[in-house]
C-alpha positions in Angstrom: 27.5 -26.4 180.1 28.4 -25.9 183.8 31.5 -23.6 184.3 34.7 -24.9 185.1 35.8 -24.8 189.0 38.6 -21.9 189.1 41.3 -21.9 191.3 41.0 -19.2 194.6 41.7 -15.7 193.1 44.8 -14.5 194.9 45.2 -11.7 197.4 46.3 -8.3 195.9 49.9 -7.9 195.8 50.2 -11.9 196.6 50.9 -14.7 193.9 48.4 -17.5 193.1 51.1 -20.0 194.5 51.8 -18.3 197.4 50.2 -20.1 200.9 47.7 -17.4 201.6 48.0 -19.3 205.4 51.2 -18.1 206.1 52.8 -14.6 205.5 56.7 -16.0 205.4 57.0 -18.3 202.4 60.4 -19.7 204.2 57.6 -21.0 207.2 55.3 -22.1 204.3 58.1 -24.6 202.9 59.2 -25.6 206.1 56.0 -27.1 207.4 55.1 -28.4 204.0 58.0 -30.0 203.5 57.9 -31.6 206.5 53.9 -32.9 205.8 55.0 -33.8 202.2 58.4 -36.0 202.9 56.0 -37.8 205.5 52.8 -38.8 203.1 53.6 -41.8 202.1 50.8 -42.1 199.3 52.3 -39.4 197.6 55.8 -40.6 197.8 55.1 -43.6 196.4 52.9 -42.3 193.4 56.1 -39.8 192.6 58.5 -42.6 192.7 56.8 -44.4 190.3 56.0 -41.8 188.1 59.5 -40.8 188.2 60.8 -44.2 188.2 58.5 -44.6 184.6 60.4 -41.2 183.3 64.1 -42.3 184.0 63.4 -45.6 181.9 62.0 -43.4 179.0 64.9 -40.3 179.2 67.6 -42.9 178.9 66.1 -44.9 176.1 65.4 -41.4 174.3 69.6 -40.1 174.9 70.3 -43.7 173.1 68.5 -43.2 170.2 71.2 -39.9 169.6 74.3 -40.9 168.0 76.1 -38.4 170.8 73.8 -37.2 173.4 76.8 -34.6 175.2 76.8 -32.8 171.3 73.2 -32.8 171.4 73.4 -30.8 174.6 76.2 -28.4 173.8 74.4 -27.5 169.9 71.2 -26.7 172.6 73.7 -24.6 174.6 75.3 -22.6 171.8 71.9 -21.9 170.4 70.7 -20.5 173.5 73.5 -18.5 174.2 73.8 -16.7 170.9 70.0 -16.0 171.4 70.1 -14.6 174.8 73.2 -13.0 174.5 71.8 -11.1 171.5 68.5 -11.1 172.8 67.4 -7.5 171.5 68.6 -8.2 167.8 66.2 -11.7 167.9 63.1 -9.9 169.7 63.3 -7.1 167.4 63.3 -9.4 164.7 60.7 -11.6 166.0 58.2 -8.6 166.2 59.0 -7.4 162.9 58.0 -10.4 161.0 54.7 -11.2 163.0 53.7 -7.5 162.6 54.3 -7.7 158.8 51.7 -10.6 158.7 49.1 -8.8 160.8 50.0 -9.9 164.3 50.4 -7.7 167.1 53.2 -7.8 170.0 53.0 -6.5 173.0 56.2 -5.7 176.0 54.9 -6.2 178.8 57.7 -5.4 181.6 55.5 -7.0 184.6 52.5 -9.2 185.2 50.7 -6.5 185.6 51.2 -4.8 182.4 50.3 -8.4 181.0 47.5 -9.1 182.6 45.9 -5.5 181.8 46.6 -5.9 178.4 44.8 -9.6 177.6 42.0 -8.3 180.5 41.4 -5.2 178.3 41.6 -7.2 175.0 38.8 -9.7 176.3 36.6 -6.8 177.2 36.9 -5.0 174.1 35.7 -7.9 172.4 33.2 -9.4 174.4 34.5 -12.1 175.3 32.8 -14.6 177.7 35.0 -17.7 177.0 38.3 -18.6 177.1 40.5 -22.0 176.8 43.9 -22.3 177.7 46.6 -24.7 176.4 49.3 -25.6 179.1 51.7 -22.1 179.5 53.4 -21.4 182.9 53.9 -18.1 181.8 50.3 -17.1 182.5 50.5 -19.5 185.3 53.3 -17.0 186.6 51.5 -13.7 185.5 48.1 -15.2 187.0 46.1 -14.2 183.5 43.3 -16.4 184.7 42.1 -14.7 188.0 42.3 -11.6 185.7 40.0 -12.6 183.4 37.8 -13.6 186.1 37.4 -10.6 186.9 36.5 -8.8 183.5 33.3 -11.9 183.6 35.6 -14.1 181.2 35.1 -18.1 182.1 38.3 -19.6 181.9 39.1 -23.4 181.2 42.2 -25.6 181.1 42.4 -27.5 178.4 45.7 -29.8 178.6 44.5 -32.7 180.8 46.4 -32.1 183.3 45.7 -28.3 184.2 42.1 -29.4 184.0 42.9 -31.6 186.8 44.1 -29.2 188.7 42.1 -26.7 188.1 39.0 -28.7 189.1 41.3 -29.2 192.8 41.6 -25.5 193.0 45.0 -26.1 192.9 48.4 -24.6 191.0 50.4 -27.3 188.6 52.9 -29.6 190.3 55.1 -29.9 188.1 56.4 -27.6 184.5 55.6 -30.9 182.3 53.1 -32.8 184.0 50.7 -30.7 186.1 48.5 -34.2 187.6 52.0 -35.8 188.8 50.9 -36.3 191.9 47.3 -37.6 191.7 46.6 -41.7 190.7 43.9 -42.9 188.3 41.8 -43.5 191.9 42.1 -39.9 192.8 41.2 -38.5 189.4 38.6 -40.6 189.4 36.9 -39.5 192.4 37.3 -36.0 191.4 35.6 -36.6 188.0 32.6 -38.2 189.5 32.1 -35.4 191.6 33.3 -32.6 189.5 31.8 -33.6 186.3 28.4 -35.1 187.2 29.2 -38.4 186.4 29.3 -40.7 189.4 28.9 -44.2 187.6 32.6 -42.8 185.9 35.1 -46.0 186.1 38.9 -45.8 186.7 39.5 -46.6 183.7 41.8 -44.2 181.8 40.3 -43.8 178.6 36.9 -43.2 179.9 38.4 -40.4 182.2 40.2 -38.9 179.4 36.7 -39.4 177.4 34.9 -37.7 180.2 37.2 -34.7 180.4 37.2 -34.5 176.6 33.3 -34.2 176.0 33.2 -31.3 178.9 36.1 -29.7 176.6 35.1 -30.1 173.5 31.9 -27.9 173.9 34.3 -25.1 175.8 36.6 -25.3 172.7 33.5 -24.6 170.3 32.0 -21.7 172.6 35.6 -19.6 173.1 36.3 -16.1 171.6 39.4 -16.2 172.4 42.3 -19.3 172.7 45.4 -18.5 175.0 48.4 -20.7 174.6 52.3 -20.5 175.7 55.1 -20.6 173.7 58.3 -23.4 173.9 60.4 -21.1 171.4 59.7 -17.8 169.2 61.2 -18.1 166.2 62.8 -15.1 165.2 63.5 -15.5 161.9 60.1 -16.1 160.7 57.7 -14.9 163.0 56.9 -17.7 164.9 55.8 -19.5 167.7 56.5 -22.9 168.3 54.3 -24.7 170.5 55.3 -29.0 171.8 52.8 -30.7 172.7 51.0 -34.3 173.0 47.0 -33.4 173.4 45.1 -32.2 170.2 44.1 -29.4 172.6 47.0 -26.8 171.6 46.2 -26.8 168.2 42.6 -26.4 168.8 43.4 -23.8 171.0 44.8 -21.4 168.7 42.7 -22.2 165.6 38.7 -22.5 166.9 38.6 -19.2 168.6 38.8 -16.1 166.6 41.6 -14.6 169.0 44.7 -16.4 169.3 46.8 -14.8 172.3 50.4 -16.1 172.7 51.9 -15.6 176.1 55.4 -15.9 176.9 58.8 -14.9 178.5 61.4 -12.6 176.5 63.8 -15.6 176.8 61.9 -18.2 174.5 63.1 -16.3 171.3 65.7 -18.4 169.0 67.7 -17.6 166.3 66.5 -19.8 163.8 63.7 -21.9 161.8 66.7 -24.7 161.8 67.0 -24.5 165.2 64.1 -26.8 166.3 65.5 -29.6 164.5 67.8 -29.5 167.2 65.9 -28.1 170.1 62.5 -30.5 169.0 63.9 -33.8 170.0 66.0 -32.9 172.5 63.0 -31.4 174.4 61.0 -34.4 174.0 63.9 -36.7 175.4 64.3 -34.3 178.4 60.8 -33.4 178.9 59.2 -37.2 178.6 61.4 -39.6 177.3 60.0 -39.6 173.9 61.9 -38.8 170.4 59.7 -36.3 169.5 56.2 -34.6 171.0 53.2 -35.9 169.5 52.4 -32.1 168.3 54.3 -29.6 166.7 53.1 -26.6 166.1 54.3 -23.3 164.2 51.8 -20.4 164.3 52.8 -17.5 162.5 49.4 -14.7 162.2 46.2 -14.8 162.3 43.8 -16.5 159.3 44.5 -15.4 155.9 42.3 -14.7 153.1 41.2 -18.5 151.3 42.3 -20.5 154.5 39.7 -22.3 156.2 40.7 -21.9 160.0 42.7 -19.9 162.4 42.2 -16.9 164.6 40.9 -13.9 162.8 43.1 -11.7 165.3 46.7 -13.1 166.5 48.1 -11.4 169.4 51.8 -12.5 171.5 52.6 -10.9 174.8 56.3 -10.7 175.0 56.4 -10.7 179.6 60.3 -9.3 180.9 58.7 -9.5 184.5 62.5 -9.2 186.0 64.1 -11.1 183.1 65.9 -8.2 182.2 67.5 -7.7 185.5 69.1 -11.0 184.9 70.1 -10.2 181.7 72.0 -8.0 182.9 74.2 -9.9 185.1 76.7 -12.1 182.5 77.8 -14.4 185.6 73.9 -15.3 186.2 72.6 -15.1 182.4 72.7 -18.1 181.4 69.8 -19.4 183.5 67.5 -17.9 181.2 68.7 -20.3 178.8 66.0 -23.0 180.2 63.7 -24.3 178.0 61.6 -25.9 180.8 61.8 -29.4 180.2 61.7 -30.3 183.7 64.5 -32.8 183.5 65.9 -30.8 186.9 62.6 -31.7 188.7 62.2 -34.9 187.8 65.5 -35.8 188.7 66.3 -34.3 192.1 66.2 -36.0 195.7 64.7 -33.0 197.4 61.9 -32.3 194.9 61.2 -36.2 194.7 60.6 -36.3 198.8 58.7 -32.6 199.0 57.1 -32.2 195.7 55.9 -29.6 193.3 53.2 -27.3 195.6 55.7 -27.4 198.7 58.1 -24.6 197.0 54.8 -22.3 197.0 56.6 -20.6 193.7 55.4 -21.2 189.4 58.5 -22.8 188.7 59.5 -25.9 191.4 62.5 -27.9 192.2 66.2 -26.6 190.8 65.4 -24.2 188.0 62.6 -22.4 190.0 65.7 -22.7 193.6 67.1 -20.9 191.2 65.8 -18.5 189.0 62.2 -17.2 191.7 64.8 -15.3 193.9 66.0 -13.4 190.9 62.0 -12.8 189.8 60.5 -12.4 193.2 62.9 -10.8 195.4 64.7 -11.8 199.1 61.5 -13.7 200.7 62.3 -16.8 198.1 66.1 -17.0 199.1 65.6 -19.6 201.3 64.6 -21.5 198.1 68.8 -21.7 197.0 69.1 -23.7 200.3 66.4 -26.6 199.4 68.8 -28.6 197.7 71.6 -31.1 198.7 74.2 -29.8 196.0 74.5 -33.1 194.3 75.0 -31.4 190.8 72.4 -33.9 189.5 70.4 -31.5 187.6 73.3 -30.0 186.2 74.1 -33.3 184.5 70.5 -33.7 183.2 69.9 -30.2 181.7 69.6 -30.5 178.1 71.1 -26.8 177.8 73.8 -27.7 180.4 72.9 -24.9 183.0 75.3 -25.5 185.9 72.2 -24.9 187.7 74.2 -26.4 191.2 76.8 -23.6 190.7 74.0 -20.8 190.4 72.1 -22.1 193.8 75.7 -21.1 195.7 75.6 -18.3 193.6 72.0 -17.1 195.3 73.1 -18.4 198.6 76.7 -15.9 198.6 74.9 -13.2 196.9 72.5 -13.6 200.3 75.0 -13.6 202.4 76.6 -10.6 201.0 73.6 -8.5 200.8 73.7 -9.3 204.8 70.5 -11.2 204.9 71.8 -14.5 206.4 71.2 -14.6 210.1 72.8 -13.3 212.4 73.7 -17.0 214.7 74.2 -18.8 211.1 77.0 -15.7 210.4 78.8 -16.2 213.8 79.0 -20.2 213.0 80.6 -19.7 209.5 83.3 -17.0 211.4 83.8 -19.9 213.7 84.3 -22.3 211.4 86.8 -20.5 209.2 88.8 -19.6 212.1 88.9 -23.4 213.2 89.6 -24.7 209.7 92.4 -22.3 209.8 94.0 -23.3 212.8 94.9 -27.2 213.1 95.3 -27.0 216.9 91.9 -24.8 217.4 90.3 -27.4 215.4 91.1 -30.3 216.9 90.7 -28.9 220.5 87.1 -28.0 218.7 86.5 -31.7 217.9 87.4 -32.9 220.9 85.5 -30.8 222.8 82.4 -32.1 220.4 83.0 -35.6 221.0 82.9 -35.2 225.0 79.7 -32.9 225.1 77.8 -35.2 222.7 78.5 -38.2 224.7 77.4 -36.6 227.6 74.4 -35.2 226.5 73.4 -38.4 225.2 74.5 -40.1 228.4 71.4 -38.0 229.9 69.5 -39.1 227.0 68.6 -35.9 225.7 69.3 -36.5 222.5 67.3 -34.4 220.2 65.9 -32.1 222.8 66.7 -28.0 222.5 70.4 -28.9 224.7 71.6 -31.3 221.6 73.8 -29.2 218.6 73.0 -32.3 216.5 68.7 -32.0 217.2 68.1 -30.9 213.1 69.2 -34.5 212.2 68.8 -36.8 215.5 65.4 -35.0 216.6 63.5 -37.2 213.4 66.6 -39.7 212.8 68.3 -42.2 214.7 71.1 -40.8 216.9 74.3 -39.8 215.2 77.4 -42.4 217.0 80.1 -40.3 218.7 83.5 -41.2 217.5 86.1 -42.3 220.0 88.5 -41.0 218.4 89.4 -38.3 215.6 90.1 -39.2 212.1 93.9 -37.6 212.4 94.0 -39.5 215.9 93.0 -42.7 214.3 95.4 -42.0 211.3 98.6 -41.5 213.2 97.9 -45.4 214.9 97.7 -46.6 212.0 94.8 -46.5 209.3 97.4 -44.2 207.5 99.3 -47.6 207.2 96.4 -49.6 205.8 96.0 -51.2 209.1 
């Protein structure tokens, strides 16, 4: 069985999802963004995609008798979880080390990554399969095990694909958003030996599935995600629709859980709540095809199930936001992806252009917070429409907390210097009637004469960001308070 193709270990020091091309992430997202909005191939596969989802989240909200109470029981649940998030970790670990598990704290990636690396070795592992978890994706487990000789392989469809591009996910839900069944195919038949392979998608999914299977049976050790840890009981709750999660954490004889401090709930009854509304958010559907509650490792008499059971618990700057009450709730996510899928900007740029494990709104959001200043510019890729506040099933105001990053920037005196003097400006203006109208007018006669010399767009135009791509911006004639006091006041 021929290994799978791995992704291009990362620098040291630099993520996995960084653009190893370019040392300023801000320059990264420019240019890609730019390339991106302009491919019209993978504009229209995203529209349709996301056109396919919108259809499918409204017909799951109407199968809800209320779908706003739905939201708000998600909301209170998270909220009492992270705002008493040592009582329901504490808890957690308790009950999966009186089974036999073991829990690891991992403050960083590091820390995580040494850990699982070290665990692999001890054992003698060679082989490991991987359900869907962004949490290693963020950590970068598998360029780790790389390196301790372990053969890694995606097992969720999806992060197969991927993996066999060499590239990171696209998106938190669906990692293969952006390919077609044209481009998968091609990459099959060259990938997987198989160059006869149609474009049919059940032979695709057949063709991945017989390369997987015999990965599945040769693993020591399964590695998975979790979409909530069950404090109560002692256990993690895993959503998904491929048969690949559950034979991820029962074939191999080490079962390691990976996943962020904030995924811990209060309560077994919980999911009855959380479950469906996932599914809704996530893909449209009432309920994932797959749920799955792993509590240990194999017991005495059972037939299946890891003989060692092992979760890593990551903070990796979680804390620090714990500790801010007017940014905690964005680790109330539950990673749904309803944000993404719903966004202008991320629908024109895609997933890879953000360079960052989490995309679109949620990742604007919450990568400054995990990865410091050089992500900031992230806050500003979005056109403040609120829509992703409207679609979160935990009702993050997640527009509110992108102005939130961008003053806390400002504050911190990293804006620049030019973009400063232009806000000072602007205040001043908007404070003075008279200074602002002498201001527009001034605006209205420079334009028309720099467009008069037809240099519109070129470096001597204060409108070249918009009329450099765009068609020019018209020039008013006159000034909304000028045309008022003639009359449009008077509905003339």
């Amino acid at each position: 069985m021929s290994a799978p193709a791995t992704r291009v270990p990362p620098a040291e020091g630099a993520s996995a999802h960084d653009h190893p091309q370019s040392a300023n992430p801000e320059t990264q997202f420019r240019h890609d963004a730019a390339v991106k909005s302009a491919d019209l191939v993978h504009r229209e596969i995203i529209r349709k995609n996301m056109e396919s989802y919108d259809v499918g989240h409204m017909k799951g909200r109407s199968r809800f008798l209320d779908w706003e109470a739905a939201r708000e029981a998600c909301q209170a649940i998270k909220r009492e979880a992270i705002n008493h998030l040592d009582k329901y970790l504490l808890q957690f670990e308790e009950n999966v080390t009186a089974r036999g598990g073991h829990v690891f704290w991992a403050a960083n990636s590091e820390e995580a990554r040494k850990y699982i690396a070290d665990l692999a070795v001890k054992h003698a592992v060679k082989t490991v399969v991987k359900s869907k978890s962004m949490v290693t994706e963020e950590i970068e487990l598998s360029a780790a095990l790389e390196k301790v000789g372990c053969t890694v392989w995606e097992t969720d469809l999806g992060e197969y694909i991927v993996q066999l591009r060499h590239e990171p996910p696209y998106h938190i839900v669906t990692p293969a958003m952006h390919l077609n069944r044209t481009q998968i195919a091609e990459l099959f038949r060259d990938k997987l030996g198989e160059p006869d392979l149609p474009e049919d998608p059940q032979k695709l999914v057949a063709a991945a599935r017989r390369k997987l299977r015999k990965a599945f049976f040769a693993a020591e050790m399964g590695i998975s995600g979790a979409n909530f840890l069950v404090a109560d009981v002692g256990a993690v709750a895993i959503s998904t629709n491929e048969g690949n999660g559950r034979l991820t954490t029962s074939l191999p004889r080490i079962h390691v859980a990976v996943t962020g401090i904030e995924k811990v709930i209060p309560r077994l009854e919980n999911l009855a709540t959380l479950w469906p509304v996932l599914a809704t958010s996530g893909t449209g559907q009432p309920v994932t095809t797959y749920g799955t509650l792993v509590g240990g490792a194999r017991r005495a008499g059972e037939v299946d199930g890891p003989e060692e059971f092992h979760v890593v618990l990551v903070d990796n700057g979680r804390s620090s936001l714990l500790g801010h009450p007017e940014e905690r709730e964005v680790l109330h996510c539950i990673r749904c992806g309803a944000c993404l899928n719903i966004c202008p900007v991320y629908r024109h740029i895609g997933g890879h252009t953000y360079g960052t494990t989490y995309p679109g709104p949620i990742g604007a959001v919450l990568t400054p917070h995990l990865r410091g200043r050089q992500f900031e510019h992230l806050s500003y890729a979005t056109s403040l429409c609120g829509a992703c506040t409207t679609v979160c099933p935990v009702k993050i105001d997640l527009h509110h907390h992108l102005l939130h990053n961008r003053r806390d920037f400002m504050k911190a005196g990293h804006g620049k210097t030019g973009e400063r003097l232009q806000f000072r400006l602007w205040r001043a203006a908007m404070l003075n009637p008279k200074l602002y109208a002498m201001g527009g007018w001034l605006t209205r006669k420079g334009l028309r004469a720099i467009y008069g010399l037809g240099l519109s767009g070129s470096p001597f135009d204060p409108l070249r960001a918009w009329n450099r791509k765009r068609s020019t911006l018209p020039v008013a004639r006159q000034s909304f308070r000028e045309q008022w006091r003639k009359g449009l006041g008077n509905g003339r």
